[in-house]
C-alpha positions in Angstrom: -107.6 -4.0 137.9 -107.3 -2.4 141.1 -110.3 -0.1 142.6 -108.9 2.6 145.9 -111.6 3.2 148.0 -112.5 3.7 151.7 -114.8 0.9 153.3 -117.7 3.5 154.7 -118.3 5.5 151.2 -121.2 4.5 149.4 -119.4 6.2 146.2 -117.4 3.8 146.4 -119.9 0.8 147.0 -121.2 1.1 144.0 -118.2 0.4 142.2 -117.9 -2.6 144.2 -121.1 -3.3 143.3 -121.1 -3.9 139.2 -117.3 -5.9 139.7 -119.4 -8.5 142.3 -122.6 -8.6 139.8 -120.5 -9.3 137.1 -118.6 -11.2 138.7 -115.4 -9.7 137.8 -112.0 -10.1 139.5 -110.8 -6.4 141.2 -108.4 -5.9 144.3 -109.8 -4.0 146.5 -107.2 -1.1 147.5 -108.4 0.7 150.8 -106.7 4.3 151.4 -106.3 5.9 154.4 -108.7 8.7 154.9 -105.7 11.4 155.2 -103.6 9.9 152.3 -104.4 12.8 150.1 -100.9 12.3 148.2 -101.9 9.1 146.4 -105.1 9.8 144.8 -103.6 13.7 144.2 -101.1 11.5 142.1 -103.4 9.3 140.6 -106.3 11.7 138.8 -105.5 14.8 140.7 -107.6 15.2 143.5 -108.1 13.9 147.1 -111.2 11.4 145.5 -112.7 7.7 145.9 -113.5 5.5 144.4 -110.3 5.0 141.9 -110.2 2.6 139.0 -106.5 1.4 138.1 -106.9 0.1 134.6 -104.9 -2.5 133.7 -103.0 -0.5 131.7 -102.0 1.7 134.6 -104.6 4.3 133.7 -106.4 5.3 136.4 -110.3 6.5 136.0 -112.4 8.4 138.9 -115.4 8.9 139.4 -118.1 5.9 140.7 -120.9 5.7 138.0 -118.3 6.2 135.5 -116.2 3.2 136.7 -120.1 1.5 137.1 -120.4 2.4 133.3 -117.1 1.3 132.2 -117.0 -2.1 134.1 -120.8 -2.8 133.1 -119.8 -2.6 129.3 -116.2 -4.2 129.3 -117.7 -7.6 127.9 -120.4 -6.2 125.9 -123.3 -7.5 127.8 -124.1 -4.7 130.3 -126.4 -6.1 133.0 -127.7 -2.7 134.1 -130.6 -2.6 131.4 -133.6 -2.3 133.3 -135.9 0.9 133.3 -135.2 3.7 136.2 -139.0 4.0 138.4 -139.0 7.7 139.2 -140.2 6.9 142.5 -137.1 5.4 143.6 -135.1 8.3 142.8 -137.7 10.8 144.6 -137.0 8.4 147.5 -133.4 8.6 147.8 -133.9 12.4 147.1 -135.7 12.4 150.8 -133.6 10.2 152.8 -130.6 12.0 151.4 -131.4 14.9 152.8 -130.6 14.0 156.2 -128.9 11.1 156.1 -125.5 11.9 156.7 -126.6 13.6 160.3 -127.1 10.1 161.3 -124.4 8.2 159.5 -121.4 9.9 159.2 -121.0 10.7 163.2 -121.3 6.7 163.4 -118.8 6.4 160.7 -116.4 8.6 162.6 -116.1 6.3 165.5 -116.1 2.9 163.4 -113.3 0.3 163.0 -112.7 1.1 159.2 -109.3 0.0 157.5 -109.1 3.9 156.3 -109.0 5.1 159.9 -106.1 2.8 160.9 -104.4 5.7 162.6 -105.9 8.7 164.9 -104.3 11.0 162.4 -106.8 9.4 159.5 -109.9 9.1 161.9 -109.4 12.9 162.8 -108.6 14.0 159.3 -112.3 12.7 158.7 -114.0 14.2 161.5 -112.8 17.9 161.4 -113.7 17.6 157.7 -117.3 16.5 157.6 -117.8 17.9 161.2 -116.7 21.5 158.9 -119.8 20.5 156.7 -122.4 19.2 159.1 -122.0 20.2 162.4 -120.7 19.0 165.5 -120.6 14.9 165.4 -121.9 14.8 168.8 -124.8 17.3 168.7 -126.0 15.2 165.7 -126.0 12.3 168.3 -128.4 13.7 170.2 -130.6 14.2 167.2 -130.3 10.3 167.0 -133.5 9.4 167.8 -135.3 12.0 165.6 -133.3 10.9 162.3 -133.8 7.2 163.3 -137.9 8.1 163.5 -137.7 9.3 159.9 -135.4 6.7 158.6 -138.0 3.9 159.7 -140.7 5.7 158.1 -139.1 5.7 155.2 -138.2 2.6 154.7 -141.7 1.9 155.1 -142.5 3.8 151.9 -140.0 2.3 150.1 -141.0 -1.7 151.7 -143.9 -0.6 148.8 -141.5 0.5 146.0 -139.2 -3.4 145.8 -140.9 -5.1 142.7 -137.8 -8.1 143.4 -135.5 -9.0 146.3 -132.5 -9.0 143.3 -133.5 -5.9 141.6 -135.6 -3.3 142.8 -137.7 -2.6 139.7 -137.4 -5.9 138.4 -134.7 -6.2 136.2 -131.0 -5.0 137.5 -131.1 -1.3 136.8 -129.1 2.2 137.9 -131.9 2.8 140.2 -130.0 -0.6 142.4 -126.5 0.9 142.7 -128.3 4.2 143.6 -130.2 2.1 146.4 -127.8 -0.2 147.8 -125.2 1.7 149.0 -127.8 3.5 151.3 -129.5 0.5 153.2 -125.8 -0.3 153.4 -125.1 2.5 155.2 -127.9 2.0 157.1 -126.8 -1.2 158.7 -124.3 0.7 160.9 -127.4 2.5 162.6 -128.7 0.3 165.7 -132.6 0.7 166.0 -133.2 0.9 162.0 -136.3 -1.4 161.6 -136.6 -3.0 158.6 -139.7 -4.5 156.6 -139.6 -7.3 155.4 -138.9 -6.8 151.7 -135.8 -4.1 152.3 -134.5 -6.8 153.9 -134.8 -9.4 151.7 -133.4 -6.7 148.6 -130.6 -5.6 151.3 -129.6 -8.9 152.2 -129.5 -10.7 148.2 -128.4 -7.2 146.7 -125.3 -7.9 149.9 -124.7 -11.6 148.0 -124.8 -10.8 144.7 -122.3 -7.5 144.7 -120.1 -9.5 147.2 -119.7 -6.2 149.5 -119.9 -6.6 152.9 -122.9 -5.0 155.2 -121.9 -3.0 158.4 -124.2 -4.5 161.0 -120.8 -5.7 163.0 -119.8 -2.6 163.4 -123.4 -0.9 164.1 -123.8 1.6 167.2 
């Protein structure tokens, strides 16, 4: 199987995520950000993640491929009960979020922004739905205040560094790909059991964190 993604999208982390838990074998396909012919082709729209089936059929869409990859064997792994907590916390942090991460993003060394043409493709479009990238910079410090506060609240919400209510649960690939996308913001403090969750949930999907790349 082949999955297209881009390396900053957290859609697309969490169909990483359920291949690495399960351990299953999946090349990793990474489209440049202004390649809007090959996913048109694909499923019909500019979109990521993109499951190639082995079969050629191609499936969009992440908590569908998460679905569909969890249940392939029979033995989902992602059985454990949802803690409505969690998903009133991600509610809050996604509010503003992306006014810290995506200018970030913009100036990264991603594979999908391999050319100018790509990197600027990205940041006239999200700049079109969040504002100017470096007006949100300035804001920096603000969004950084809340984000540590946050993860406070949350340091109080991880019942297990491998699963964060316990047993391996939606709630995780919910959760991941956001302290992942956290690890390109310099100045994010983290206590002690985010990181520990962040750090094994890093190991045991096999997806990379972006603390290299962090500004």
């Amino acid at each position: 199987m082949k999955l297209f993604i881009y390396e900053h999208c957290p859609f697309c982390v969490k169909a990483r995520m359920i291949f690495g838990l399960k351990n299953i074998p999946v090349e990793l396909v990474v489209m440049q950000n202004d390649d809007e012919a090959t996913p048109q082709k694909m499923v019909g729209q500019k979109i990521a993640p993109i499951l190639m089936k082995d079969d050629g059929s191609c499936m969009p869409e992440s908590l569908e491929i998460v679905n569909y990859v969890d249940k392939l064997d029979g033995e989902p792994l992602l059985t454990g009960k949802l803690n409505p907590a969690i998903s009133d916390w991600l509610r809050q942090i996604n509010g503003y979020l992306n006014k810290l991460t995506l200018p970030r993003i913009a100036g990264a060394s991603f594979e999908e922004f391999a050319t100018p043409e790509a990197r600027n493709y990205f940041k006239e479009k999200k700049e079109a739905t969040i504002g100017d990238f470096e007006e949100l910079k300035r804001h920096a410090d603000g969004f950084i205040k809340n984000v540590n506060d946050d993860l406070r609240k949350l340091d109080k919400l991880i019942v297990k560094p491998n699963a964060v209510n316990g047993e391996l649960s939606m709630d995780d690939i919910h959760l991941f790909p956001v302290l992942r996308s956290l690890t390109l913001i310099q100045g994010v403090e983290y206590p002690s059991r985010v990181a520990d969750y962040r750090d094994n949930m890093a190991k045991q999907t096999q997806v990379n964190l972006l603390s290299s790349v962090a500004a």
